[in-house]
C-alpha positions as CSV (number, residue, x, y, z in Angstrom):
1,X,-12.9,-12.8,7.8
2,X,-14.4,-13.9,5.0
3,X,-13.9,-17.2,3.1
4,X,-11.5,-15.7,0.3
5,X,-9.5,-14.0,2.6
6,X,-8.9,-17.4,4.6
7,X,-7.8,-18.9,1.9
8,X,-5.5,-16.4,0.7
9,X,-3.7,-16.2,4.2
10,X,-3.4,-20.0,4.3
11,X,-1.9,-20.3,1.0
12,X,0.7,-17.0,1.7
13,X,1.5,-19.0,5.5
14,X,1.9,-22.3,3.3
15,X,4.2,-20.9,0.7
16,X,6.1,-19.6,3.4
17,X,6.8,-22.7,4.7
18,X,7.5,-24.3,1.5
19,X,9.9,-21.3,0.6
20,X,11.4,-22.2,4.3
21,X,11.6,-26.1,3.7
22,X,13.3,-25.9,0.6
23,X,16.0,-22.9,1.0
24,X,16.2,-20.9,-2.5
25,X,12.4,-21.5,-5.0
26,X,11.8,-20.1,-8.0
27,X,8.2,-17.8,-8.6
28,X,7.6,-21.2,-11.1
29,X,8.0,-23.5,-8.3
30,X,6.0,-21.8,-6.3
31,X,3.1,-21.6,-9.1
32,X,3.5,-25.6,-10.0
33,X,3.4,-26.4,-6.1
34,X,0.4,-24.7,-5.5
35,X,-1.6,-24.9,-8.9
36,X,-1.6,-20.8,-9.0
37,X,-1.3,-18.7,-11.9
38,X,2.4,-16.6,-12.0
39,X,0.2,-13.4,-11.4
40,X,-1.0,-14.9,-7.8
41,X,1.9,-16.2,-6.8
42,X,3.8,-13.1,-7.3
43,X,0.7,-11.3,-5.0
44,X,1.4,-13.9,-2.4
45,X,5.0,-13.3,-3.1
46,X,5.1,-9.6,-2.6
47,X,2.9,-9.8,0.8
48,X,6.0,-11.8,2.2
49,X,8.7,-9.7,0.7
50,X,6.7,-7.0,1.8
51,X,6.8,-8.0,5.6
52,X,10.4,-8.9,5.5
53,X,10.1,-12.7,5.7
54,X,11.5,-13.4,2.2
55,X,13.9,-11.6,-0.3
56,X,15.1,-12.2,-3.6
57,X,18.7,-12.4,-4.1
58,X,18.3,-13.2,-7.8
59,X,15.5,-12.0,-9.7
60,X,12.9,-15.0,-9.9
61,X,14.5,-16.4,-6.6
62,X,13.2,-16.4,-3.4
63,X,14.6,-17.3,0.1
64,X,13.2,-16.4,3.8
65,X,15.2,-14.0,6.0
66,X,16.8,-14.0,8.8
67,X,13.5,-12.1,10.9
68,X,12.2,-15.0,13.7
69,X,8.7,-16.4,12.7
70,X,6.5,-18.7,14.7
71,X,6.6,-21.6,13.2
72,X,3.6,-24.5,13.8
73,X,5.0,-27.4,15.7
């Protein structure tokens, strides 16, 4: 893979976690954590939602689902 595409799937794995650590985060948490513009952060946000790891109860809000990941130890 190339260099951009590394990054991109560390950050998405990263938010995850943070998402995962913290219970319920805001799209604007997730864009002050990782110093990312609102546009990127809902990209990395929709890749997750998209492959049922988070969901948004309340617009703005995400949480992670119930699906069993992997986590690192």
């Amino acid at each position: 893979m190339n260099p951009a595409t590394d990054r991109m799937l560390t950050r998405i794995k990263d938010v995850y976690l943070y998402i995962h650590g913290n219970g319920t985060v805001t799209t604007e948490n997730v864009v002050q954590e990782f110093s990312i513009t609102a546009r990127t952060a809902q990209r990395d946000l929709n890749v997750l939602e998209y492959n049922d790891l988070i969901t948004s109860p309340v617009r703005g809000q995400w949480t992670t689902t119930a699906r069993k990941v992997k986590l690192p130890s």
